[in-house]
N, C-alpha and C positions, 0 to 999 in steps of 0.2 A: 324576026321583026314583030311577028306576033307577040312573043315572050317582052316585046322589050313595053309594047302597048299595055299585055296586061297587067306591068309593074307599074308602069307610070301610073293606069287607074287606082293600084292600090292606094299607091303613093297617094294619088289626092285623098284617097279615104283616110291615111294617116292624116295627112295635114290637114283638112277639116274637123277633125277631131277632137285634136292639140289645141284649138282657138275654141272650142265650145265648153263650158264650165259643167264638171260631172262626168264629162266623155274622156277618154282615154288613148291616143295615140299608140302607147305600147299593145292596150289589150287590140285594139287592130292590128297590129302587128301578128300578133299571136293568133286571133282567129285565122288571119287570112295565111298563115304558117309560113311564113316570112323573118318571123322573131332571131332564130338563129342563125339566119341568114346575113340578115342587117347586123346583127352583136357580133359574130364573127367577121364581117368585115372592115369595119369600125375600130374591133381589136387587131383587126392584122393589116392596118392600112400604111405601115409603115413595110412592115418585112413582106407585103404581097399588094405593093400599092397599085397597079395596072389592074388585076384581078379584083382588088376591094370596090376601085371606082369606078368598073364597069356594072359592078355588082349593085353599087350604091346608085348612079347618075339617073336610071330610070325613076329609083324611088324619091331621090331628091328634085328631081323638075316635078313631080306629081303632087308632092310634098307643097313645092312653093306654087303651083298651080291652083291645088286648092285651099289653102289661105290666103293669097292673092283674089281668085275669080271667083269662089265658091262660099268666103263667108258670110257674106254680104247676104246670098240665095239662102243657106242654112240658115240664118236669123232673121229672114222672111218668114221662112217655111215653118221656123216654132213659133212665129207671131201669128201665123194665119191655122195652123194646123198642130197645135203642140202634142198633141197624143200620136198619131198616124205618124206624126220624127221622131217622137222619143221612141216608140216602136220598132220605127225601123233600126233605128243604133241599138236596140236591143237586141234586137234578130241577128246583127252584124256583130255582137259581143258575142251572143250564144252559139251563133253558127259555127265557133270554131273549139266548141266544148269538146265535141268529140274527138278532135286531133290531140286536145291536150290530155286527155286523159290515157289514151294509145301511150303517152310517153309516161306520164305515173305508172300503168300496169306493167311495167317494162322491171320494177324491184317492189318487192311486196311492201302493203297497206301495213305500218306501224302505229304508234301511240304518238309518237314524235311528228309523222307526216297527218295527222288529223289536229294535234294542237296547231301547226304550223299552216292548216286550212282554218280553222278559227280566229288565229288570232290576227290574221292577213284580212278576214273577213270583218272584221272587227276595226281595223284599222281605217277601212272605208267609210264604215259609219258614222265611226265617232270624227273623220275630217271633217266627213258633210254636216253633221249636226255644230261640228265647231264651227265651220265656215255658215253657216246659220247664223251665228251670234256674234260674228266678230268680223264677215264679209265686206260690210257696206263703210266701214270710214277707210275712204282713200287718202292713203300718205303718198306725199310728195318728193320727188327727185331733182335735183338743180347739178352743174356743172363745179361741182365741189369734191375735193380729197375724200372726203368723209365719205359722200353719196357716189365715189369712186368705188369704192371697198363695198359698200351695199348692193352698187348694179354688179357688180364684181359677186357677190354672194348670190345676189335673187337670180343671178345667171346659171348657178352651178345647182342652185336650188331645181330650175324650170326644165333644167336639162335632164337632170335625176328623172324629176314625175314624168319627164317627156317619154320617157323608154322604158321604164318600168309599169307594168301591165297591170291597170284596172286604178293606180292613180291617177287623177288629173291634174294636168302641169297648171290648168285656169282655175279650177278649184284651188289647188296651195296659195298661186299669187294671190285668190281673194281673201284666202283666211289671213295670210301675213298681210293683205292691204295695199297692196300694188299692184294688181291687175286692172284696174282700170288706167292708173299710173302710166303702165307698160304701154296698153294700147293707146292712150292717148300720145306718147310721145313717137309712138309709131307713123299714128296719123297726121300729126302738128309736122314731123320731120317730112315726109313726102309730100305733105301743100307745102312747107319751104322751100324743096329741090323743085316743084312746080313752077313755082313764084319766083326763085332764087334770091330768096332772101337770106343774105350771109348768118345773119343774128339770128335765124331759127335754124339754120344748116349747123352752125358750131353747136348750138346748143343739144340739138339730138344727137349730134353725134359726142358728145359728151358725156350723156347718157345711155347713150345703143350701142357704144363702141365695147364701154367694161361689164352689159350686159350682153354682149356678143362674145366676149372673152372666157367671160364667165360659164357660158351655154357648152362652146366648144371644151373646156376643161373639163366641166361636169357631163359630158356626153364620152368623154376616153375613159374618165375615171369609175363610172359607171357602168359601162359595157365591158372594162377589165374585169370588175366584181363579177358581172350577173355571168361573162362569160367562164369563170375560173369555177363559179357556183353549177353552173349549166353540165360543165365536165366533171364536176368531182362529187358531187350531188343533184346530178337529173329529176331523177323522181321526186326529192321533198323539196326542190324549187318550182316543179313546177307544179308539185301540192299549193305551194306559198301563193302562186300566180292563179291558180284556180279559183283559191279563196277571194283574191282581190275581184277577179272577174266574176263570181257569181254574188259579189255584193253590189258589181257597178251601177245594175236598174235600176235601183234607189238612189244616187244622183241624178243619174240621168232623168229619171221621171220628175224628183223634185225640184230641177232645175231646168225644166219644161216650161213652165210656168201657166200650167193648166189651170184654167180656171171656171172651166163648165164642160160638160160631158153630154154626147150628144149621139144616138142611136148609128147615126150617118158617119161619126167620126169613130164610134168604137170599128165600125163595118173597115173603113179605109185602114186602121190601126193595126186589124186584124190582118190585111192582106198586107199591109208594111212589115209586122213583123213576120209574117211568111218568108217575103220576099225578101229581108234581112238577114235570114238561116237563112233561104235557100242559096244567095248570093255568099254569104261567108263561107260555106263549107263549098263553096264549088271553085270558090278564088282560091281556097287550103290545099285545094285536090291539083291546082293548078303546078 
């Protein structure tokens, strides 16, 4: 029972993540050493399905728990405090460096697993500084063929950054232009099912249905790769994933939205990100 509480918590620390722009849901996975846990169940949920969704069901309530209850609080907490958050998801990224590298040292340091840590680290930055330039014009989605095939792609798109460690699934939707899209139709849909008004009920689900389609096809598609990569090249995968996650501060801080520095807030920052390591490596060891 215990075991099942402490997934669940993960779980919300995955799904609070996944909704914040810069953070990463996969690299949670990965600090809190869970990562091949969730990809092998996900890939084996058909030939060990009983086993997969016992495996998964904690981390899935925890998951919609804290997107559900928790993002609301999170996007408090960087309006009121944005150093002392971004700190703390930084402490909760790094806290799991040392489990990842336990598995790199497992086949020797080459040439190939150092370009495959830069160019992974590289790839973070250059999203962020894209999604800089190209984040804020929101395109629009309607109950159309066309924007069927779109919600249908940005689904398999969100799914990918979702479980791959050190992108962020909100970050891509802002650089392609659909994250605020997304969430709005998120929120417009539930004050309909509220209110019950038919004509916003068909409409989101117009939209949420072949971006729901989408999610679940790029979440099998995806965890078949990373898992087939996981077993037949451990070590310069999780070279690839190291790079991602020791580039991730630099979203995360610049999409803090810091904007004064203050002796009291470095102090709290300081013990957020303590207490960010000291929590991810203790939830690893779990």
């Amino acid at each position: 029972m215990l075991k099942f509480i402490l997934n669940i918590l993960k779980g919300v620390i995955i799904g609070v993540a996944n909704i914040i722009p810069g953070v990463s849901g996969g690299t949670m996975m990965v600090s809190m050493g869970i990562y091949d846990d969730i990809i092998g169940s996900i890939n084996n949920l058909f030939k060990e399905f009983k086993k997969s969704i016992l495996t998964l069901l904690p981390y899935v309530i925890g998951m919609a728990l804290g997107i559900v209850g928790f993002a609301k609080a999170i996007e408090f907490l960087f309006s009121l405090a944005p150093i002392p958050t971004a700190l703390l998801f930084i402490g909760l990224i790094f806290g799991g460096i040392p489990m990842i590298w336990k598995r790199i040292k497992k086949e020797k340091i080459n040439w190939l697993s150092v370009v495959l840590f830069l160019l992974f680290f590289a790839l973070v930055i250059g999203l962020q500084l894209l999604g800089n330039h190209q984040g804020e014009a929101a395109k629009s989605l309607d109950f159309s063929v066309a924007h069927i095939f779109v919600g249908l792609g940005l689904g398999v798109v969100a799914a990918a950054t979702m479980i791959i460690p050190g992108v962020s699934g909100s970050m891509i939707m802002m650089v392609l232009g659909y994250y605020n899209t997304i969430i709005g139709a998120i929120n417009d849909f539930i004050s309909a099912l509220v209110h019950f008004e038919m004509a916003g009920i068909l409409k989101g689900f117009g939209i949420l249905v072949p971006f729901g389609i989408g999610v679940l096809v790029g979440i099998f598609a995806v965890a078949k790769l990373i898992h087939w990569l996981l077993q037949k090249h451990e070590s310069k995968t999780y070279c690839a994933i190291l790079g991602l996650i020791v580039a991730s501060p630099y979203p995360v801080y610049v999409n803090a939205g810091v904007t004064s520095v203050s002796p009291l807030m470095i102090i709290i920052g300081i013990v957020a990100l303590a207490a960010g390591l000291i929590g991810a490596y203790k939830l690893g060891e779990k």
